[in-house]
N, CA and C of each residue as an Amber inpcrd file, in Angstrom:
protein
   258
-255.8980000 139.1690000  89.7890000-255.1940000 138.2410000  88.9250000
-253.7480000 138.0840000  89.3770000-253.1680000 139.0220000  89.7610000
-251.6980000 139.4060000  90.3290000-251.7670000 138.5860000  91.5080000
-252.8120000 138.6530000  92.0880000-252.7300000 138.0200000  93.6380000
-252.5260000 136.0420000  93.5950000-253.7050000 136.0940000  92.1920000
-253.5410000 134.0360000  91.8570000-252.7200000 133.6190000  91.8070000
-251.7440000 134.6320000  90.9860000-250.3570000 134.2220000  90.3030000
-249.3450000 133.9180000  91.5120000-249.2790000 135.2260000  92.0570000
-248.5880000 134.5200000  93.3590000-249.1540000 133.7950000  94.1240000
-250.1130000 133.4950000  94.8880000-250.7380000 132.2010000  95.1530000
-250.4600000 130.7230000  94.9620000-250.2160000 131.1690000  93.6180000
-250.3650000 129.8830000  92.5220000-248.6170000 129.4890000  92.6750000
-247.7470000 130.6130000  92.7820000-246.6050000 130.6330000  92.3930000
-246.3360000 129.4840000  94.1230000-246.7390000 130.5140000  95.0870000
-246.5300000 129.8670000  96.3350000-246.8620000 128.5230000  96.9380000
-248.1670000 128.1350000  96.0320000-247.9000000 126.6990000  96.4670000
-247.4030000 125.3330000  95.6690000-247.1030000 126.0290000  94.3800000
-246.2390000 124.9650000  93.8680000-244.6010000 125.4750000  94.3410000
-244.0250000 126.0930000  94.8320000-242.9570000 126.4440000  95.7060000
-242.7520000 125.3780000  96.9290000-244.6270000 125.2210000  97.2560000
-244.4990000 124.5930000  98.7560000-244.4230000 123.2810000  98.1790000
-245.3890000 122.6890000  97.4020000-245.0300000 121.2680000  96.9930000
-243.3970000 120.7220000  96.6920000-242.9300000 121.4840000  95.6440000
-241.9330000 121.5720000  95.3510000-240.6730000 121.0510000  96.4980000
-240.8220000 121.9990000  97.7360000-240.4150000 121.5060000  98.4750000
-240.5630000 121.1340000  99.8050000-241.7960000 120.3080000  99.5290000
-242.0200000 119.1840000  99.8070000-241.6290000 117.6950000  99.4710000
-241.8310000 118.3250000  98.3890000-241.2560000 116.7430000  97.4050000
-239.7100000 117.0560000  97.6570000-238.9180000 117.6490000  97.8430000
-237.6480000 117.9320000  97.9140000-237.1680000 117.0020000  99.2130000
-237.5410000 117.9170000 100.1460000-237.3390000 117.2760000 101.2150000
-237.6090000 115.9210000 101.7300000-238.9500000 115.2680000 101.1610000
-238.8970000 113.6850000 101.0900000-238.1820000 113.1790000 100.4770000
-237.7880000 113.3380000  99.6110000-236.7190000 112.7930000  98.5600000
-235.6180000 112.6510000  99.3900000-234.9470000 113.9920000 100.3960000
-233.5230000 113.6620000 100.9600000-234.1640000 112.9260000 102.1900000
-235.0150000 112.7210000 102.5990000-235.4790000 112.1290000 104.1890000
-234.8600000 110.8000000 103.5380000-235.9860000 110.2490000 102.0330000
-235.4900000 108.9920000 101.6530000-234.1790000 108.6960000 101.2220000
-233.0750000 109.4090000 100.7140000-232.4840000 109.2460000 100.3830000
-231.3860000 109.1430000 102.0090000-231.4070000 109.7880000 102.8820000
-230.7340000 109.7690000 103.9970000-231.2760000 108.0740000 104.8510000
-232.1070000 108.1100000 104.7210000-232.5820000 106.6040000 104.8940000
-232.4650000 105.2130000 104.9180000-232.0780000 105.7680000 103.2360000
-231.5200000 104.4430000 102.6250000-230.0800000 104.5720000 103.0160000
-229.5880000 105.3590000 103.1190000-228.1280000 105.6570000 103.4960000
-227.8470000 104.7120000 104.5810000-228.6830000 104.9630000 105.2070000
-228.3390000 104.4620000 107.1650000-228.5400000 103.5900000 106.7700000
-229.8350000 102.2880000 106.0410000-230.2020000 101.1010000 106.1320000
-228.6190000 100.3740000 105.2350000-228.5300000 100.7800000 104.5400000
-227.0500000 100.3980000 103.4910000-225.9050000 100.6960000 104.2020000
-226.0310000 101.4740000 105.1150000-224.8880000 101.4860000 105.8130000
-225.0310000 100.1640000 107.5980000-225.6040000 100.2040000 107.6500000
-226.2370000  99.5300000 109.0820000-225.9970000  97.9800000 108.0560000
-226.2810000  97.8300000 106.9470000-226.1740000  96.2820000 106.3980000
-224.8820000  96.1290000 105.9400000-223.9290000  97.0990000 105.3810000
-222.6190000  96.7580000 105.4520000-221.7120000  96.6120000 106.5000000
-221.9500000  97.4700000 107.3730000-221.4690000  97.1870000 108.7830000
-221.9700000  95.9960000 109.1040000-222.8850000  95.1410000 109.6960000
-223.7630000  93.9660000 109.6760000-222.9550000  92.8790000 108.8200000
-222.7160000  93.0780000 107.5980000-221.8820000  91.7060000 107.0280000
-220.1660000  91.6840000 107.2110000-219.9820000  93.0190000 107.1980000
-218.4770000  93.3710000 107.8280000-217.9570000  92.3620000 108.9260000
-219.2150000  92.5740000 110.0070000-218.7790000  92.3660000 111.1960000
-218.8660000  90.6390000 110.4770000-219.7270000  90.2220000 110.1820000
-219.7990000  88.6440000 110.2150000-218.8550000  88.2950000 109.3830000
-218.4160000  88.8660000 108.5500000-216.6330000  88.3330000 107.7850000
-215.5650000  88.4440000 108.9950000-215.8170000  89.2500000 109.4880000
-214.5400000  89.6670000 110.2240000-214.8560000  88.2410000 111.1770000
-215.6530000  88.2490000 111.7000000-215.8260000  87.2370000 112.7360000
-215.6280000  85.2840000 112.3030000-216.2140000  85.2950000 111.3850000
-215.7750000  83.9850000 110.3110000-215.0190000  83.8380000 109.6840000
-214.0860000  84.8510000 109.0370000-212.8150000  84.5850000 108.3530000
-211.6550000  84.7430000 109.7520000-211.9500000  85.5400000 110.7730000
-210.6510000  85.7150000 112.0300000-209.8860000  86.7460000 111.6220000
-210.0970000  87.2040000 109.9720000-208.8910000  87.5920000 109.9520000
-209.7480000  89.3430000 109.5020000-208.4390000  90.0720000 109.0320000
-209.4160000  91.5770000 108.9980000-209.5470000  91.7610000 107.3150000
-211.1500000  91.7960000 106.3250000-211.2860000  91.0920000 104.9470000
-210.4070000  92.2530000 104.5090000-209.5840000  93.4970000 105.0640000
-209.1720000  94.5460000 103.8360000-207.9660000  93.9360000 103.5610000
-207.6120000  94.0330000 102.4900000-206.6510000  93.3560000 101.6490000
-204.9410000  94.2750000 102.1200000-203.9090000  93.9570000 102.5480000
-202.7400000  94.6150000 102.9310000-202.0470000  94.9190000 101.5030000
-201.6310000  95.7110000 101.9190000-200.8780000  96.5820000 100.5370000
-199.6840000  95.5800000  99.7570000-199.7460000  95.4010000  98.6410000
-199.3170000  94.6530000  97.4650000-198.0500000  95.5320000  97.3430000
-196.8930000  94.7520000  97.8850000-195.3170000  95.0330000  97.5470000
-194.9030000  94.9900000  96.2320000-194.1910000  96.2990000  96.1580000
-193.6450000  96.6070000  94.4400000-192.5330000  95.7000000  94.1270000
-192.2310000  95.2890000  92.9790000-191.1700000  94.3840000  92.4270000
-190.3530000  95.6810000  92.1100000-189.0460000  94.9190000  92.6090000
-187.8240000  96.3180000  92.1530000-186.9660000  95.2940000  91.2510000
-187.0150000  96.3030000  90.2910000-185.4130000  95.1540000  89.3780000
-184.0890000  95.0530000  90.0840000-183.1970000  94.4590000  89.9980000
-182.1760000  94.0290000  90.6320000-180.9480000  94.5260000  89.4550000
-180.1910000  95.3740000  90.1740000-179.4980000  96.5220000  88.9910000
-178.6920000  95.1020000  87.6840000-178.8680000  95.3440000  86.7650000
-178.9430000  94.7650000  85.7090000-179.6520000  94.0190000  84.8190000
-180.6980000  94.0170000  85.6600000-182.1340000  92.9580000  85.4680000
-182.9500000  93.7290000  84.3540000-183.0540000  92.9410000  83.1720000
-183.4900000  93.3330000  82.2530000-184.8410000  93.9280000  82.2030000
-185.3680000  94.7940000  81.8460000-187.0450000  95.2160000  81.3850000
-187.9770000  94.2270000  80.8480000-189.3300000  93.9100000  81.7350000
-189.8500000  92.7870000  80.8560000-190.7890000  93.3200000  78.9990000
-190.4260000  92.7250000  78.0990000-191.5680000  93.5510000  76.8060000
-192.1490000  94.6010000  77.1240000-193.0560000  95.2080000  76.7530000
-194.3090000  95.3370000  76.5060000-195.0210000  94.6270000  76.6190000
-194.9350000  93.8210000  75.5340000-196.2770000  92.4850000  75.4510000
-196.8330000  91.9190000  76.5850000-195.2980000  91.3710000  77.5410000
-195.1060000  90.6070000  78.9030000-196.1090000  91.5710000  79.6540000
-195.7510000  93.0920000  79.9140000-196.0550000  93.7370000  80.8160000
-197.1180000  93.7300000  81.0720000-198.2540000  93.6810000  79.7330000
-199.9200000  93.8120000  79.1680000-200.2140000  92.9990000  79.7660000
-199.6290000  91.7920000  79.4380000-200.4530000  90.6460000  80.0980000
-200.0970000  90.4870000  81.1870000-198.7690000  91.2830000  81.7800000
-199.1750000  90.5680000  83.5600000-200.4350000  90.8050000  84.0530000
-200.3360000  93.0870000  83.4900000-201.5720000  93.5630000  83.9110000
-203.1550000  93.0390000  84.1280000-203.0680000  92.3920000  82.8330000
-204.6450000  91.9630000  82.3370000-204.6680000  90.5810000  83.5160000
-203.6650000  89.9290000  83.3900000-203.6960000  89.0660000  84.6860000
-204.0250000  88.9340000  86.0770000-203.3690000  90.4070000  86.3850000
-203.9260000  90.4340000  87.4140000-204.8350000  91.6580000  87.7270000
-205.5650000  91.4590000  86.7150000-206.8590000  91.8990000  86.6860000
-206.7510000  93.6860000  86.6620000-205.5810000  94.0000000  85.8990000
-205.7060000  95.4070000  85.8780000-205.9810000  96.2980000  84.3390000
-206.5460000  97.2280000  84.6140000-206.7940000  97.7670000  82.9020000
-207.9670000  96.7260000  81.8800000-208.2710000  96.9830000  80.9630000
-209.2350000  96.5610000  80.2640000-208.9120000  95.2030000  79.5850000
């Protein structure tokens, strides 16, 4: 009876990981195919727009010493404007 149990224990161990390991085969898989198709449309932006699609870093506004603080209110809505915060 001792002997089934481990038996029993050992090949749901082996299924176990089995199923484990297909799971990361697929999951490494899909990785490459999602990665191989973003690279793939990358390249065809880059090549049809000319230009490179990552966006260059957005220069900070500095106040100009005496330059007043805009509201609150103002500030919310620049944010929400340009699309920041909820």
């Amino acid at each position: 009876m001792a002997d089934s149990l481990k038996e029993k224990r050992e090949r749901e161990g082996a299924q176990a990981r089995a199923q484990y390991e297909a799971e990361v085969r697929a999951a490494r898989e899909k990785t490459a195919r999602l990665r191989e198709l973003r690279l793939a449309r990358e390249a065809a932006d880059k090549t049809s727009t000319g230009t490179n699609s990552i966006p260059t870093a957005v220069k900070k506004k500095r106040r100009k010493k005496g330059q007043e603080s805009e509201a609150l209110s103002e500030w919310l809505a620049n944010q929400r404007k340009d699309g920041r915060g909820s």
